[in-house]
PDBQT receptor file of N, H, CA, C and O in Angstrom, charges set to zero:
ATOM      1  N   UNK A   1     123.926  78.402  88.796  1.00  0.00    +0.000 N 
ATOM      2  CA  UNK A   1     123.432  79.602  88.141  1.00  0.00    +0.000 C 
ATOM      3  C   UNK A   1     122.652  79.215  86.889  1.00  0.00    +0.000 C 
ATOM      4  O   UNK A   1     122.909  78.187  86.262  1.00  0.00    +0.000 OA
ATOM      5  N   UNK A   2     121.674  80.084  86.539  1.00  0.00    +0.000 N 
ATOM      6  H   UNK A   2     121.465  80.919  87.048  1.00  0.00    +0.000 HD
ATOM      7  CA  UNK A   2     120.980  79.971  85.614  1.00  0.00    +0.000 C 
ATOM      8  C   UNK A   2     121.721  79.977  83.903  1.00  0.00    +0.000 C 
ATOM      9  O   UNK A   2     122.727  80.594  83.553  1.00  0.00    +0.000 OA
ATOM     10  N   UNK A   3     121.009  79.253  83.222  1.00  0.00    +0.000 N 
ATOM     11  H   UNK A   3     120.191  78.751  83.506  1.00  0.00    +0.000 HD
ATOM     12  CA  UNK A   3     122.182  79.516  81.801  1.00  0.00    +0.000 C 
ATOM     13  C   UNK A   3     122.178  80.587  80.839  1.00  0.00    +0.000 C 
ATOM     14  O   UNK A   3     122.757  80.722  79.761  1.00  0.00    +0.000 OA
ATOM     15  N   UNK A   4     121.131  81.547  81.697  1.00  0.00    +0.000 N 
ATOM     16  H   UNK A   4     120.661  81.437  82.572  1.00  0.00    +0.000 HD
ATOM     17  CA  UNK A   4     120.012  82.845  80.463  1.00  0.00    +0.000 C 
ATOM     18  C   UNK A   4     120.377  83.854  80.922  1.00  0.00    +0.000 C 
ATOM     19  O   UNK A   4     119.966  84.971  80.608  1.00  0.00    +0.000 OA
ATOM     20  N   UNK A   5     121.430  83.521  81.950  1.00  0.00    +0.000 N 
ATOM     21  H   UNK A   5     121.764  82.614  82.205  1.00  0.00    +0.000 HD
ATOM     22  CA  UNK A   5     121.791  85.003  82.374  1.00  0.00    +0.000 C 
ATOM     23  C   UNK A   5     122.683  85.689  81.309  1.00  0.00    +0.000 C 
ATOM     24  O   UNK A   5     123.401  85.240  80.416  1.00  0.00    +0.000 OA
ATOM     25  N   UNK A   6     122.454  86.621  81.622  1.00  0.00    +0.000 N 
ATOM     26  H   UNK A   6     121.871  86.985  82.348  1.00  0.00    +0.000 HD
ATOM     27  CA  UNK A   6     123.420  87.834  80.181  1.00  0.00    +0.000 C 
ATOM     28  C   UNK A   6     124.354  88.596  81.021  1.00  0.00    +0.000 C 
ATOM     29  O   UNK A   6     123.789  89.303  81.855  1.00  0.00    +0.000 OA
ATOM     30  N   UNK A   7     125.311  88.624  81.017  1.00  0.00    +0.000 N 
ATOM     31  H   UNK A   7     125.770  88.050  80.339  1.00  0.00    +0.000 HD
ATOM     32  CA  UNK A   7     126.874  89.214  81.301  1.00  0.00    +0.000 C 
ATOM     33  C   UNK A   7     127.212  89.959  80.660  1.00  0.00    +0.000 C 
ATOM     34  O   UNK A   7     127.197  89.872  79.432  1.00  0.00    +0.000 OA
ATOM     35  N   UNK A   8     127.767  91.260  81.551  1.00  0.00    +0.000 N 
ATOM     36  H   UNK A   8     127.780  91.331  82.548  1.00  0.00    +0.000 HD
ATOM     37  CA  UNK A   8     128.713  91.842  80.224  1.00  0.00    +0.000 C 
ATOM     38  C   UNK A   8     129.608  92.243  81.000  1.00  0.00    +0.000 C 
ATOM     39  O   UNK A   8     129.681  92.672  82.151  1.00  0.00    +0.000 OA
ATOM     40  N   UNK A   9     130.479  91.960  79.906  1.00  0.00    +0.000 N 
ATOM     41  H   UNK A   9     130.419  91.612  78.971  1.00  0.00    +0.000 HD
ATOM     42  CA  UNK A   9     132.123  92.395  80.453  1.00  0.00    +0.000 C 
ATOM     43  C   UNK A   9     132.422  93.716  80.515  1.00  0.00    +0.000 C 
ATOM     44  O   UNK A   9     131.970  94.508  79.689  1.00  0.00    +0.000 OA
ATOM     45  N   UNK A  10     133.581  94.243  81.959  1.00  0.00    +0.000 N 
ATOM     46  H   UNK A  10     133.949  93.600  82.631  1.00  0.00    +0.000 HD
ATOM     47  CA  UNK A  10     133.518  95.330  82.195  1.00  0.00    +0.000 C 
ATOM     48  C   UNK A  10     134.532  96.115  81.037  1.00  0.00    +0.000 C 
ATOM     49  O   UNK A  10     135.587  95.589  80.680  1.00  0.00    +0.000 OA
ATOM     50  N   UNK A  11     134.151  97.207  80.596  1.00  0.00    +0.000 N 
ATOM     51  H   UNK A  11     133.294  97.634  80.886  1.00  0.00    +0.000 HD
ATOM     52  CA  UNK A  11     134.643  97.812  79.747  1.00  0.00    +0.000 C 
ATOM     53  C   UNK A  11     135.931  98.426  79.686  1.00  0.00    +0.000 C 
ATOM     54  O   UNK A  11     136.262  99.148  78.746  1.00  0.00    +0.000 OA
ATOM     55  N   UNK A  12     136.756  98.131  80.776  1.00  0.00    +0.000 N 
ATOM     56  H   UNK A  12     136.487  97.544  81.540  1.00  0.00    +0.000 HD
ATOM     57  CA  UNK A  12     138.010  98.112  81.304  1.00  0.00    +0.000 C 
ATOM     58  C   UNK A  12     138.648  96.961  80.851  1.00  0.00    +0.000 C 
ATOM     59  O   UNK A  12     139.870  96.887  80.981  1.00  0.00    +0.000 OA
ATOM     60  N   UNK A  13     137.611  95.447  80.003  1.00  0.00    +0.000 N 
ATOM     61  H   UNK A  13     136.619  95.507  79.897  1.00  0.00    +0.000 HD
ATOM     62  CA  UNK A  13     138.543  94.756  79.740  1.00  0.00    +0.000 C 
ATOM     63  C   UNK A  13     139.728  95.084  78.096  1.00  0.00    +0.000 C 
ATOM     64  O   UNK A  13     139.817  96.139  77.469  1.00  0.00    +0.000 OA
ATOM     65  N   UNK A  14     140.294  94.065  77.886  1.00  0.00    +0.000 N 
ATOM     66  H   UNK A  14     140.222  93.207  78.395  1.00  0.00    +0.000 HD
ATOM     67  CA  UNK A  14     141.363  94.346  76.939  1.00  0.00    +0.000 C 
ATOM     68  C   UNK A  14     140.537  93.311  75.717  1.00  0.00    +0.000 C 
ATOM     69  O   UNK A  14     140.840  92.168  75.376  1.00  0.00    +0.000 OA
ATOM     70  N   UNK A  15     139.166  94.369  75.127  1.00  0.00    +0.000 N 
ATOM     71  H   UNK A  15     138.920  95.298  75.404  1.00  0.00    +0.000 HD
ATOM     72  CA  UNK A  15     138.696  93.172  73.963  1.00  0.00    +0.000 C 
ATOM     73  C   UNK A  15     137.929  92.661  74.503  1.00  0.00    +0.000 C 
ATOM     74  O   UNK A  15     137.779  92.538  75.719  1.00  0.00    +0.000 OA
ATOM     75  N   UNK A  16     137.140  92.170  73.390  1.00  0.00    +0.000 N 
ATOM     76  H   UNK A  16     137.261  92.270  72.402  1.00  0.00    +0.000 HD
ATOM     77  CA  UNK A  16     136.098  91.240  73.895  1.00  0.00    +0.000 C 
ATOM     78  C   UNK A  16     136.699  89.789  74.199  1.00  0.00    +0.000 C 
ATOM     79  O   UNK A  16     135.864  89.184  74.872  1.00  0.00    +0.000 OA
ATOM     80  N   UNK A  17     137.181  89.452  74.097  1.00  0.00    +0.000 N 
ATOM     81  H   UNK A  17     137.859  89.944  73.551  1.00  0.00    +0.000 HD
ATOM     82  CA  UNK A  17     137.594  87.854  73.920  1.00  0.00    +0.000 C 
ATOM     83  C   UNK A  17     139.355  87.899  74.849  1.00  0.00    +0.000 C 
ATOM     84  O   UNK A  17     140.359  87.250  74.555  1.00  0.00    +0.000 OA
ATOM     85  N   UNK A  18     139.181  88.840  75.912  1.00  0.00    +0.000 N 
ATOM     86  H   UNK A  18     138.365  89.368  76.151  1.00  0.00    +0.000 HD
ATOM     87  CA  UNK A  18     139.941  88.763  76.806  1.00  0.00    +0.000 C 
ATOM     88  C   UNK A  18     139.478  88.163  78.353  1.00  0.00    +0.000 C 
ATOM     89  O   UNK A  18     138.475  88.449  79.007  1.00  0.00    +0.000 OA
ATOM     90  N   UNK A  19     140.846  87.014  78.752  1.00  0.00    +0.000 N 
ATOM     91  H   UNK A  19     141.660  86.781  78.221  1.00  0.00    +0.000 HD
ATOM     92  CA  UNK A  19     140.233  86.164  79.580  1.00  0.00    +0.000 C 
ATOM     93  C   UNK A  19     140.587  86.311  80.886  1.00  0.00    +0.000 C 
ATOM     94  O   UNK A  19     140.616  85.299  81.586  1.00  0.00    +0.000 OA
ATOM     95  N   UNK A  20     141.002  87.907  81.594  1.00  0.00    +0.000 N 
ATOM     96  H   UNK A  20     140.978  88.729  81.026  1.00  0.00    +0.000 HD
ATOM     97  CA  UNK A  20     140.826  88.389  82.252  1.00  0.00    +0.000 C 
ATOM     98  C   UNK A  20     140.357  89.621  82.580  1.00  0.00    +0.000 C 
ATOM     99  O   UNK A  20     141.120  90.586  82.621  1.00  0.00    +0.000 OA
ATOM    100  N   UNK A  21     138.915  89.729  82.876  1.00  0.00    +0.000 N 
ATOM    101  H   UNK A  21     138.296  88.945  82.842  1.00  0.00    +0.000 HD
ATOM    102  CA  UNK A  21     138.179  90.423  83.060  1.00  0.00    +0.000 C 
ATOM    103  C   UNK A  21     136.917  90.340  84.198  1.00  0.00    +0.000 C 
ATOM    104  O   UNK A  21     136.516  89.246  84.594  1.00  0.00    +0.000 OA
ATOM    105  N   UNK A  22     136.462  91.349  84.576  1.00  0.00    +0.000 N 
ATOM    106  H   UNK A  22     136.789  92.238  84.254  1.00  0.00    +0.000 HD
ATOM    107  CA  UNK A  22     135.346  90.990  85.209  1.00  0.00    +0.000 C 
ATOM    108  C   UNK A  22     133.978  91.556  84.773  1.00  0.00    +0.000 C 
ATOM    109  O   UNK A  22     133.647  92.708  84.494  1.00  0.00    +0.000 OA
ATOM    110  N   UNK A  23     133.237  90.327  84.798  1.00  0.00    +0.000 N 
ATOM    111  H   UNK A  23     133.505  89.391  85.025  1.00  0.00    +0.000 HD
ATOM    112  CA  UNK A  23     131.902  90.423  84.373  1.00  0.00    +0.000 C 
ATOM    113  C   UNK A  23     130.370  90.904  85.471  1.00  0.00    +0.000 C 
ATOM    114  O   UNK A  23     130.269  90.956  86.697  1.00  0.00    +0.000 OA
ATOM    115  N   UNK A  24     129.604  91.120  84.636  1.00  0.00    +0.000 N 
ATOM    116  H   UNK A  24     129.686  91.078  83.640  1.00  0.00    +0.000 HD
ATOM    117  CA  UNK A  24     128.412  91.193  85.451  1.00  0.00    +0.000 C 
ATOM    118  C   UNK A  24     127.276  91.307  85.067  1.00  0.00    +0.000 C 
ATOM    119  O   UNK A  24     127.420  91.409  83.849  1.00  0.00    +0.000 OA
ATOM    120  N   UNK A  25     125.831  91.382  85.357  1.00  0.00    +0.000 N 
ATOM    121  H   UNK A  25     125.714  91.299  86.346  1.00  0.00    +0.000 HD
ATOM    122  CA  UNK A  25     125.256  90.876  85.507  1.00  0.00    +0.000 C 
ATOM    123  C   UNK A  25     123.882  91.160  85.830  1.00  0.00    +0.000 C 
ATOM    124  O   UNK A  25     124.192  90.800  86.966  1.00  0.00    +0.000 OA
ATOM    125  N   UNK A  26     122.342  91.535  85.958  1.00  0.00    +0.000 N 
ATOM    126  H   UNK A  26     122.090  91.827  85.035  1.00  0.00    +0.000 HD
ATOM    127  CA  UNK A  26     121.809  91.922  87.248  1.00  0.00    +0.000 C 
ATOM    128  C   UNK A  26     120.736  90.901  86.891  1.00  0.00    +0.000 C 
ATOM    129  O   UNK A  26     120.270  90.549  85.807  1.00  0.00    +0.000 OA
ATOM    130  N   UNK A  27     120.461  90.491  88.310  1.00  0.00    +0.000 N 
ATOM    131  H   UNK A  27     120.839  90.777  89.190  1.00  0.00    +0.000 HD
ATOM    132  CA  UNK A  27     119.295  89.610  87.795  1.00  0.00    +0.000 C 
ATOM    133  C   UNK A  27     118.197  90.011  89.331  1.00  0.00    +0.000 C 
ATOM    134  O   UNK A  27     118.562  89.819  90.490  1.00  0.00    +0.000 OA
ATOM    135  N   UNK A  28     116.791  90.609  88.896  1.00  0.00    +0.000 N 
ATOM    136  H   UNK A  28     116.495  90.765  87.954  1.00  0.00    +0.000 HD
ATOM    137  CA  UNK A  28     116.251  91.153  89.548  1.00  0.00    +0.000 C 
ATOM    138  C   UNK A  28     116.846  92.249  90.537  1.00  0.00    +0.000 C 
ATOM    139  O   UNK A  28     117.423  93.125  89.892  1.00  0.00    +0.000 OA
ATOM    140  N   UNK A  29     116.873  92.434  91.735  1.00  0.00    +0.000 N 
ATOM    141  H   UNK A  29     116.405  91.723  92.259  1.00  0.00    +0.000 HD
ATOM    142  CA  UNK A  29     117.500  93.491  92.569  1.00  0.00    +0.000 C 
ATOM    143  C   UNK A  29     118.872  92.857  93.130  1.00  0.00    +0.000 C 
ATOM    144  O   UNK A  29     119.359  93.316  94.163  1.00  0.00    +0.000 OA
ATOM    145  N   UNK A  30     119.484  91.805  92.444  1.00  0.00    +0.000 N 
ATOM    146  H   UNK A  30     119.089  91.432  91.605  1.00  0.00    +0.000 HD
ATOM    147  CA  UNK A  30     120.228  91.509  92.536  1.00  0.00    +0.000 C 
ATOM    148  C   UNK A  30     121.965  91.433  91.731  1.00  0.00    +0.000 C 
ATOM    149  O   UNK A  30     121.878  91.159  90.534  1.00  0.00    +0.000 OA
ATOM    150  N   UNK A  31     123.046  91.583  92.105  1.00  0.00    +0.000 N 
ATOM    151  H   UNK A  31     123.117  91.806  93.077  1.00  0.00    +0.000 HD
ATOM    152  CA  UNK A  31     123.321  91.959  90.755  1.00  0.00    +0.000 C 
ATOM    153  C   UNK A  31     125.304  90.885  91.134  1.00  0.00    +0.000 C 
ATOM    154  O   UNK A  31     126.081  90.901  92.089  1.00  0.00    +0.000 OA
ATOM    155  N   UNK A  32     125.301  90.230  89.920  1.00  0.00    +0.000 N 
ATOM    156  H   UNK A  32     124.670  90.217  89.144  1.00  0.00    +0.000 HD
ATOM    157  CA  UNK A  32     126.038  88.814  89.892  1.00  0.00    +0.000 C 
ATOM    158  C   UNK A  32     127.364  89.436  89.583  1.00  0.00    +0.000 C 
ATOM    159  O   UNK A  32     127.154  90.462  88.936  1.00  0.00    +0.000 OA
ATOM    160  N   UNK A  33     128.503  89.260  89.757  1.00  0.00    +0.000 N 
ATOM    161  H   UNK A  33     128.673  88.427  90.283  1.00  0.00    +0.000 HD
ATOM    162  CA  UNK A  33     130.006  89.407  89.508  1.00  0.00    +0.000 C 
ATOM    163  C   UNK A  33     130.717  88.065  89.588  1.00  0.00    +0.000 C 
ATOM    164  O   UNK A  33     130.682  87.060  90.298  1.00  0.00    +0.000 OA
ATOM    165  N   UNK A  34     131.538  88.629  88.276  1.00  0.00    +0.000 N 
ATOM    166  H   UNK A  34     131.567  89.446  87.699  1.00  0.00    +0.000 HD
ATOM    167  CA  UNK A  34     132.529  86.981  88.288  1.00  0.00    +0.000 C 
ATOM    168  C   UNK A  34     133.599  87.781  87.412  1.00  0.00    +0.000 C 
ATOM    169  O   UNK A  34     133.575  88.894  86.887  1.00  0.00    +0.000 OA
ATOM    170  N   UNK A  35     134.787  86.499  87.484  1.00  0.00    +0.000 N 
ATOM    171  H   UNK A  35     134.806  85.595  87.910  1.00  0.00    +0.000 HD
ATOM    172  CA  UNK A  35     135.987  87.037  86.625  1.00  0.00    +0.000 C 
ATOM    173  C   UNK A  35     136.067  85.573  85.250  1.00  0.00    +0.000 C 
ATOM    174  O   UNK A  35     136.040  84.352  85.096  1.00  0.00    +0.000 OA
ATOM    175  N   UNK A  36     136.141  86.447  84.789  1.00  0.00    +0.000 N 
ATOM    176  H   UNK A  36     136.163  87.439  84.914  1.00  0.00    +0.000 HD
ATOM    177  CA  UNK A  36     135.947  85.222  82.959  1.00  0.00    +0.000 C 
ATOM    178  C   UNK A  36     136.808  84.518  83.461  1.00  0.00    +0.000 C 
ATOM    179  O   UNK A  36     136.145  83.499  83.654  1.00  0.00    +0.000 OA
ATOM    180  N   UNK A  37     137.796  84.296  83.820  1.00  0.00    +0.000 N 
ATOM    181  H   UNK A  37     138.335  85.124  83.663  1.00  0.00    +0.000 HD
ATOM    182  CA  UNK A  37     138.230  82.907  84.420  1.00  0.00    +0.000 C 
ATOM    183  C   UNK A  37     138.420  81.692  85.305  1.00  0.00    +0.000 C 
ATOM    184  O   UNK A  37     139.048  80.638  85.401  1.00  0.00    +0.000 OA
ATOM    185  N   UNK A  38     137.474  82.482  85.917  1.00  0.00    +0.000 N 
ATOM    186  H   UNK A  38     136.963  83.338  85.838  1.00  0.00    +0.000 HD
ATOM    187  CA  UNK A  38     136.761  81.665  86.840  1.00  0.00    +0.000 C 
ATOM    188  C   UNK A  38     135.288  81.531  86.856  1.00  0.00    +0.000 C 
ATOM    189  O   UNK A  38     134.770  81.688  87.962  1.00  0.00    +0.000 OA
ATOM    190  N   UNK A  39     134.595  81.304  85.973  1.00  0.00    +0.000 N 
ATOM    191  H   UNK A  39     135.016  81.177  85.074  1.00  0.00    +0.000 HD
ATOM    192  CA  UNK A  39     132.800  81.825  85.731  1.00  0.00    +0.000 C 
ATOM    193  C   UNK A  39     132.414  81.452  86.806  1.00  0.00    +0.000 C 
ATOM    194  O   UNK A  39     131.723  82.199  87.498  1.00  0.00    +0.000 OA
ATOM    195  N   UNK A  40     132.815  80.007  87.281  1.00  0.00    +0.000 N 
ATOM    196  H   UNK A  40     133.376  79.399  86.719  1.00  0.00    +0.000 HD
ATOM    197  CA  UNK A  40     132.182  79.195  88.374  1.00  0.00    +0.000 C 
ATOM    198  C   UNK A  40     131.991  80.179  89.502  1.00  0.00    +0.000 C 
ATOM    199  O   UNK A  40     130.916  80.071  90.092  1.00  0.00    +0.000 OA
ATOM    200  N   UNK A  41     132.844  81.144  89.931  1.00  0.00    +0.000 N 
ATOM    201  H   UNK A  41     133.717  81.231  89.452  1.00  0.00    +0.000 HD
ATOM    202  CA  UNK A  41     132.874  81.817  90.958  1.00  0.00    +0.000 C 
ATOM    203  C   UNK A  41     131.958  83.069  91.164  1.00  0.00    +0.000 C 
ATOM    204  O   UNK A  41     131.997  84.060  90.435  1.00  0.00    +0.000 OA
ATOM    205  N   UNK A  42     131.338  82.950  91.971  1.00  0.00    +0.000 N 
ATOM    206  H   UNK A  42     131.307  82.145  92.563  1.00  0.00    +0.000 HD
ATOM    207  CA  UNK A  42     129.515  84.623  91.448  1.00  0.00    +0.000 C 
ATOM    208  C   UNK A  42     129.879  84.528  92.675  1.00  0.00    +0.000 C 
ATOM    209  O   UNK A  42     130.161  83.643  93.482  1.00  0.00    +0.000 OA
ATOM    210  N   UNK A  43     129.769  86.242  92.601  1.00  0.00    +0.000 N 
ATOM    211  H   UNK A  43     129.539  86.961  91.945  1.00  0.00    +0.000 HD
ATOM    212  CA  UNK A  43     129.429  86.895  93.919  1.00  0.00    +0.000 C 
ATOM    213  C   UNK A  43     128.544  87.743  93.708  1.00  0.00    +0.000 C 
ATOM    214  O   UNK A  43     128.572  88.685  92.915  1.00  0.00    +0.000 OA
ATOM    215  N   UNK A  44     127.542  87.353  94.584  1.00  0.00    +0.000 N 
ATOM    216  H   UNK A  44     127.518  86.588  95.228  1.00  0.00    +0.000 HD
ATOM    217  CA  UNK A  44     125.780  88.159  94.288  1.00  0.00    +0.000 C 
ATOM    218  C   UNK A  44     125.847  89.258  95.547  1.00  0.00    +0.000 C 
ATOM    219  O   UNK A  44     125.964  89.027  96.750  1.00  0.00    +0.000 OA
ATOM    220  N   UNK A  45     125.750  90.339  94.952  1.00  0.00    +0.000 N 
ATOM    221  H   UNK A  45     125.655  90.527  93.975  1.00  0.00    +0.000 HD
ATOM    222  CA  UNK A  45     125.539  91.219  96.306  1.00  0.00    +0.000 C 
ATOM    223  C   UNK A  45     123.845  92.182  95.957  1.00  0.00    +0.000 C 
ATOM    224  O   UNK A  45     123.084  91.768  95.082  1.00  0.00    +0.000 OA
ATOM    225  N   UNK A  46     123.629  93.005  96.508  1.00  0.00    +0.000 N 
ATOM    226  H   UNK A  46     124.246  93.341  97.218  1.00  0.00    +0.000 HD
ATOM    227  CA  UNK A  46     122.097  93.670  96.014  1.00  0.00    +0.000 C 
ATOM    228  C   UNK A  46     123.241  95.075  96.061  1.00  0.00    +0.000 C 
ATOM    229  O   UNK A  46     124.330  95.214  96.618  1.00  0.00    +0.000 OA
ATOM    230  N   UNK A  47     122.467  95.923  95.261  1.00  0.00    +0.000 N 
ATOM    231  H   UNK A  47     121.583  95.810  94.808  1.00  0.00    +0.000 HD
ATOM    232  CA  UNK A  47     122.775  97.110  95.025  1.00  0.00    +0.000 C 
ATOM    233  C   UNK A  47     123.622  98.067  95.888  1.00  0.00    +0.000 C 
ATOM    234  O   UNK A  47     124.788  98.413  95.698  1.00  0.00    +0.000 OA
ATOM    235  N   UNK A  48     122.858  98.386  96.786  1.00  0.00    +0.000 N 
ATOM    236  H   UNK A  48     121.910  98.105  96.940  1.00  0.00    +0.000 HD
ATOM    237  CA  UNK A  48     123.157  99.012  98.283  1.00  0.00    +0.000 C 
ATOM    238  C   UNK A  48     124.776  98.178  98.331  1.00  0.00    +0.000 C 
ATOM    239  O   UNK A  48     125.784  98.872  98.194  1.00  0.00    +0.000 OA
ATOM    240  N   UNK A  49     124.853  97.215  98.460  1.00  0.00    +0.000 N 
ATOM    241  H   UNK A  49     124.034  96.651  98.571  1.00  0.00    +0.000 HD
ATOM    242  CA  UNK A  49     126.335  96.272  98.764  1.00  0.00    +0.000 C 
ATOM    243  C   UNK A  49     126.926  96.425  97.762  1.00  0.00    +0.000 C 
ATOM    244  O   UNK A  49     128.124  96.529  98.027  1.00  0.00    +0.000 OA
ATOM    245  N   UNK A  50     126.732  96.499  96.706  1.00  0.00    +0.000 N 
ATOM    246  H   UNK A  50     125.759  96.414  96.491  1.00  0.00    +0.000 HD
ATOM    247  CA  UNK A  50     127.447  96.617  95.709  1.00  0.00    +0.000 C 
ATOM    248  C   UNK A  50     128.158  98.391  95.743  1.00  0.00    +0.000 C 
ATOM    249  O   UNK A  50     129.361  98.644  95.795  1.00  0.00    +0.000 OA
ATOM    250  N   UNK A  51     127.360  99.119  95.710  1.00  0.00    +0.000 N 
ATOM    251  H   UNK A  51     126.382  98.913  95.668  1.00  0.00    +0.000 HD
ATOM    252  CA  UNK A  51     127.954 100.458  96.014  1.00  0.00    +0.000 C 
ATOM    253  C   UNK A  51     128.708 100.415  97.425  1.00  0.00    +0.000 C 
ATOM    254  O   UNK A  51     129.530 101.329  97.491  1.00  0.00    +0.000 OA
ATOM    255  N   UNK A  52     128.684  99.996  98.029  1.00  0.00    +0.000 N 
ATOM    256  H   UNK A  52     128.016  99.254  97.976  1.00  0.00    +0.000 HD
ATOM    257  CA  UNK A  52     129.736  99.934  99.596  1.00  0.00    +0.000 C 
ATOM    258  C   UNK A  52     131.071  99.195  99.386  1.00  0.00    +0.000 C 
ATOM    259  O   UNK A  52     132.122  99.629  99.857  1.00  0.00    +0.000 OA
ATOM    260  N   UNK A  53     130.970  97.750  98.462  1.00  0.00    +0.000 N 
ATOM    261  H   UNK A  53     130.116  97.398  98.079  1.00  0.00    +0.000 HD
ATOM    262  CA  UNK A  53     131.943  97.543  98.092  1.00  0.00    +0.000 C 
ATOM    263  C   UNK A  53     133.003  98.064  96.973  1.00  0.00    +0.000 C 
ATOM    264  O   UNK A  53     134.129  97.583  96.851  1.00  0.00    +0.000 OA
ATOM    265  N   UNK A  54     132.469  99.137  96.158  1.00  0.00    +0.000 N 
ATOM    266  H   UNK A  54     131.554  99.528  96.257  1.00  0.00    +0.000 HD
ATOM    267  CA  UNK A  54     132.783  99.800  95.354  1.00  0.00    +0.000 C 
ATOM    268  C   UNK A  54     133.554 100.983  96.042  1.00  0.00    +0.000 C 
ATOM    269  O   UNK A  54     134.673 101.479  95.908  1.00  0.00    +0.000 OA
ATOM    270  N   UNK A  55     132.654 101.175  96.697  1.00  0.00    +0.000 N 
ATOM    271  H   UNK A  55     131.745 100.772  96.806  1.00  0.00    +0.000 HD
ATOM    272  CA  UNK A  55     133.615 102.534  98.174  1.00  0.00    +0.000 C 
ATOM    273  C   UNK A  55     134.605 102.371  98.799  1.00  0.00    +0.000 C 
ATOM    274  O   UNK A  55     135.463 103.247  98.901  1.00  0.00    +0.000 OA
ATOM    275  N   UNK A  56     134.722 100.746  99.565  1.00  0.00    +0.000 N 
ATOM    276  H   UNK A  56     134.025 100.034  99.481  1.00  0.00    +0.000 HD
ATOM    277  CA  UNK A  56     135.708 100.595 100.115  1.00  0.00    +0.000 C 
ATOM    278  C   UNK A  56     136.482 100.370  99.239  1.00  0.00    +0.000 C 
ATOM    279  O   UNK A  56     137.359 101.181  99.536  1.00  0.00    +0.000 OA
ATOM    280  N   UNK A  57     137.024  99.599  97.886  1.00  0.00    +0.000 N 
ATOM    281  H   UNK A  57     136.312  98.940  97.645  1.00  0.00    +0.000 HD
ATOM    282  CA  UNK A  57     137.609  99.653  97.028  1.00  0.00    +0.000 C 
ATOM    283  C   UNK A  57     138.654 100.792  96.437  1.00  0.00    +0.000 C 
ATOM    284  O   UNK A  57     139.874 100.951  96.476  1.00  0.00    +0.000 OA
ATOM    285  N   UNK A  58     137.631 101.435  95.923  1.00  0.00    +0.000 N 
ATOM    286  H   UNK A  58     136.640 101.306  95.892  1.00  0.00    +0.000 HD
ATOM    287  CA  UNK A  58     138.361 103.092  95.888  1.00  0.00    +0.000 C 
ATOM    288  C   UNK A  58     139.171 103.957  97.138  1.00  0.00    +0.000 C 
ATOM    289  O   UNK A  58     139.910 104.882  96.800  1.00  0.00    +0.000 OA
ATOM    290  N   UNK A  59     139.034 103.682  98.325  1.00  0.00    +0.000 N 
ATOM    291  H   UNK A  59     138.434 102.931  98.600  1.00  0.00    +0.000 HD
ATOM    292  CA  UNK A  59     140.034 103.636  99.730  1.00  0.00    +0.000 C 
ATOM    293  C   UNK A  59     141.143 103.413  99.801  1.00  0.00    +0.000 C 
ATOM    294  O   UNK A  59     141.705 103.422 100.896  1.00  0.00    +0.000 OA
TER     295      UNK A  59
């Protein structure tokens, strides 16, 4: 991953400087997820996927 990407933590976390949380991301029509403790780990989905996985979630 690129090093210029800008993250922001979801606002559900506990603080800024809490090290479980999940982050994100969008970079072009694409849009990056990770959990601050694992940065290494991105899951890139595009929009459309991102709202479907958000759906099934809430299920």
């Amino acid at each position: 991953m690129a090093q210029d990407i800008k993250w922001q933590k979801s606002s559900f976390s506990a603080g800024q400087d809490a090290a479980n949380c999940v982050e994100l991301a969008a970079v072009g029509n694409v849009v990056l997820l990770r959990e601050s403790d694992a940065p290494a780990n991105v899951l890139a989905l595009t929009r459309p996927a991102l709202v479907g996985l958000l759906g099934a979630l809430r299920q």
